[in-house]
C-alpha positions in Angstrom: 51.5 -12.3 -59.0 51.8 -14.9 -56.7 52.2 -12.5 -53.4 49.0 -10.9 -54.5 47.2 -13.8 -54.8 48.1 -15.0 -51.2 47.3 -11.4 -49.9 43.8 -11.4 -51.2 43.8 -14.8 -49.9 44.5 -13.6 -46.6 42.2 -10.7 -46.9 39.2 -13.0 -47.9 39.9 -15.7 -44.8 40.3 -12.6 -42.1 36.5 -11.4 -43.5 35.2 -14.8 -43.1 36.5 -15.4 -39.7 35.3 -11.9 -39.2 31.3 -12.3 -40.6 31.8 -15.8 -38.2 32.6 -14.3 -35.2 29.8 -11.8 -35.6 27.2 -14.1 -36.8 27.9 -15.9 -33.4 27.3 -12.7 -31.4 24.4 -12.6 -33.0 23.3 -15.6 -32.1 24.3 -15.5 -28.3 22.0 -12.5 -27.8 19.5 -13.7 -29.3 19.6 -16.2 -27.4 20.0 -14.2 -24.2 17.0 -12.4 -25.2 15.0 -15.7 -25.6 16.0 -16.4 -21.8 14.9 -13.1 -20.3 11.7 -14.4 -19.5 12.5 -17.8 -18.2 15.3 -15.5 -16.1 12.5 -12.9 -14.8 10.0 -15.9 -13.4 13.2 -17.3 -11.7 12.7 -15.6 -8.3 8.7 -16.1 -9.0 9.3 -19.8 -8.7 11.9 -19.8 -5.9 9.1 -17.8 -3.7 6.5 -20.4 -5.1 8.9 -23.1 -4.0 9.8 -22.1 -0.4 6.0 -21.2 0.4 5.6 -24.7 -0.7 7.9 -26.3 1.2 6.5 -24.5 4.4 3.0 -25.6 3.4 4.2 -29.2 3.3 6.6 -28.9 6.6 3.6 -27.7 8.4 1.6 -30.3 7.4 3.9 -33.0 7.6 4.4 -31.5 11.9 0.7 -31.4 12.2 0.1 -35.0 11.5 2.7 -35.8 13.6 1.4 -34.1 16.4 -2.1 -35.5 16.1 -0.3 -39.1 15.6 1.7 -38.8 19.0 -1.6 -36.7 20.8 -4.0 -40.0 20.0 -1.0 -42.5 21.2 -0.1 -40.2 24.4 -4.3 -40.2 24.8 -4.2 -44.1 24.6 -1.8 -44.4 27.7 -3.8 -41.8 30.2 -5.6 -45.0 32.0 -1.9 -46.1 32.4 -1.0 -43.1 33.8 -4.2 -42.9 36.2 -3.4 -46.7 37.3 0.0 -45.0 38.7 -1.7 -42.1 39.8 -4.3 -44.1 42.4 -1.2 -46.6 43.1 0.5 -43.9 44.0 -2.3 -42.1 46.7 -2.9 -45.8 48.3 0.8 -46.2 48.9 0.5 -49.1 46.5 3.4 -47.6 44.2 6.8 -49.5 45.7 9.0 -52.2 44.3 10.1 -53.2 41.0 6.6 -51.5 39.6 7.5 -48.0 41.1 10.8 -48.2 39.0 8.4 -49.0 36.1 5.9 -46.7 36.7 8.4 -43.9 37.4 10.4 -44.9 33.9 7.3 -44.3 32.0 6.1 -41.0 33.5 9.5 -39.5 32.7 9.0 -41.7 28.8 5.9 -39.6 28.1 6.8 -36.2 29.6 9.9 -36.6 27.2 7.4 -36.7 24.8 5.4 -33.6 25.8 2.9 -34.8 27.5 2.4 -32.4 31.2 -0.2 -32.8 33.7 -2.1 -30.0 34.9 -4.7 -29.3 37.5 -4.6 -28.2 40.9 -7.2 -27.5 43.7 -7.2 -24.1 43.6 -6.9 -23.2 40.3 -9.7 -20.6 38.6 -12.2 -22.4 36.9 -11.6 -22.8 33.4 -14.2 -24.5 31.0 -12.1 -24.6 28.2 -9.6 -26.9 30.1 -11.8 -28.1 33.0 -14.8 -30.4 33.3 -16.8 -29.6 36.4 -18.3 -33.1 37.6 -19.3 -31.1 40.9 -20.7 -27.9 41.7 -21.4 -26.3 45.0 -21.8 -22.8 46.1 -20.3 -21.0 49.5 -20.5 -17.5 50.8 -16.3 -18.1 51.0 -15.5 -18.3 47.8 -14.0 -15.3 46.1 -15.0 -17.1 42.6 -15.3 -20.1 40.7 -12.4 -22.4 41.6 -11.6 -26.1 41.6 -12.0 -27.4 44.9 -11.0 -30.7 44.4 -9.4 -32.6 41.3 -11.5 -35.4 40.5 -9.0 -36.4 37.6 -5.9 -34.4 36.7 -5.9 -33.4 32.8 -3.1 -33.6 30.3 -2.1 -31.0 27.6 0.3 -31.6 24.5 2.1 -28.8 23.7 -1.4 -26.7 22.9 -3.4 -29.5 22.9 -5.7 -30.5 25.6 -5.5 -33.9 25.4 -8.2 -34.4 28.6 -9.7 -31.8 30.2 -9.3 -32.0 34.1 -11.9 -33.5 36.1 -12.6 -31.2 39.0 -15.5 -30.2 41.7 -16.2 -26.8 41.6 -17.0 -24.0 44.6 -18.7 -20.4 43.5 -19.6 -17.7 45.6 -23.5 -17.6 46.3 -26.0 -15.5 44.9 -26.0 -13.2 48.5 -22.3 -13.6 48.5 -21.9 -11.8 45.1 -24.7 -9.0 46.2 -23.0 -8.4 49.1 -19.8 -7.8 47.9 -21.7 -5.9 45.2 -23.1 -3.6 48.0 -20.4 -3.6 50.0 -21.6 -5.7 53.0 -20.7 -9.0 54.5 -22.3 -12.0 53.4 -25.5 -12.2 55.7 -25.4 -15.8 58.1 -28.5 -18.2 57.9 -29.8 -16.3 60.6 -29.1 -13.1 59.8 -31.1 -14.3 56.3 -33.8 -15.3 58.4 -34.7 -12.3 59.9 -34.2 -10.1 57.0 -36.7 -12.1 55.6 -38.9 -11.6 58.5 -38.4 -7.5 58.6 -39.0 -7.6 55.0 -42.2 -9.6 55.4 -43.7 -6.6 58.1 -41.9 -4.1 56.0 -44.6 -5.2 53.6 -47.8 -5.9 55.6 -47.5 -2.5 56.7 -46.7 -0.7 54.0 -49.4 1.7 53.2 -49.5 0.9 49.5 -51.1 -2.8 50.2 -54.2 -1.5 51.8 -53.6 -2.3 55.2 -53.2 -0.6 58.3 
């Protein structure tokens, strides 16, 4: 009596442990399927994230370019100081080891001079201050550099300063036609030919 009583003993504990060990299945999957949403937005929100961390890195570069483009823009008249030292000889001493130091300081820093007699005309990075036109020129070009510019990185931080040389309005024609550019006197008496060209011509009335 007593060894039956144990077995069904046995018998009840081993179905108890086995309903527990099901009932926690259960519950882990149900679980899991609770999750399966939260799990599917997962690489969503990553996306989300790393677009806005990109946003914010860009941002945060651009206002650090602007900040270091308005200081490098506060120290041109320092720079142009050196520069006319520099063309009147004036740069020697103690102050050319200064002056030197902080040209290589700000090109470290990205700032690069530019302009060059020369150079094709450019409005988008050249300010003419001087304009003259010559039957030589084989198109808008500085002639001379009035005040070199400075770019940052893309930035223009000043435009250069320049006087400019075009070819003139017969220069262009010419070399539209074909011919050489036509001296003052040549011009002259063109003009004259032209002028008895058209007090003869037939079509005015006269003889």
């Amino acid at each position: 009596m007593t060894e039956l009583a144990e077995a069904a003993t046995e018998a009840a504990e081993a179905l108890s442990s086995e309903q527990s060990e099901t009932g926690a299945a259960d519950q882990l999957a149900k679980a899991a399927h609770a999750l399966m949403p939260v799990t599917n937005l997962a690489p969503e929100l990553q996306a989300e994230y790393v677009n806005y961390k990109k946003r914010v890195d860009r941002d945060r570069e651009a206002v650090r370019e602007q900040a270091v483009a308005s200081t490098l823009a506060s120290l041109l008249p320092v720079l142009d100081d050196i520069g006319r030292a520099r063309e009147h000889d004036e740069l020697t001493g103690g102050f050319r080891a200064v002056a030197e130091s902080f040209e290589r300081i700000v090109a470290g820093l990205g700032l690069n001079a530019f302009g060059a007699v020369g150079d094709e005309f450019d409005p988008r990075i050249h300010e003419a201050l001087m304009h003259r036109h010559a039957d030589d020129a084989d198109g808008p070009r500085c002639e001379a550099i009035l005040q070199v510019g400075y770019r940052y990185g893309d930035r223009i931080v000043r435009p250069a300063r320049v006087a400019v040389v075009e070819p003139s309005q017969e220069a262009v024609e010419s070399a539209i036609l074909g011919e050489p550019p036509l001296d003052d006197a040549a011009a002259e008496q063109r003009a004259d030919d032209d002028g008895q060209q058209a007090a003869g011509d037939p079509a005015t009335g006269e003889d």
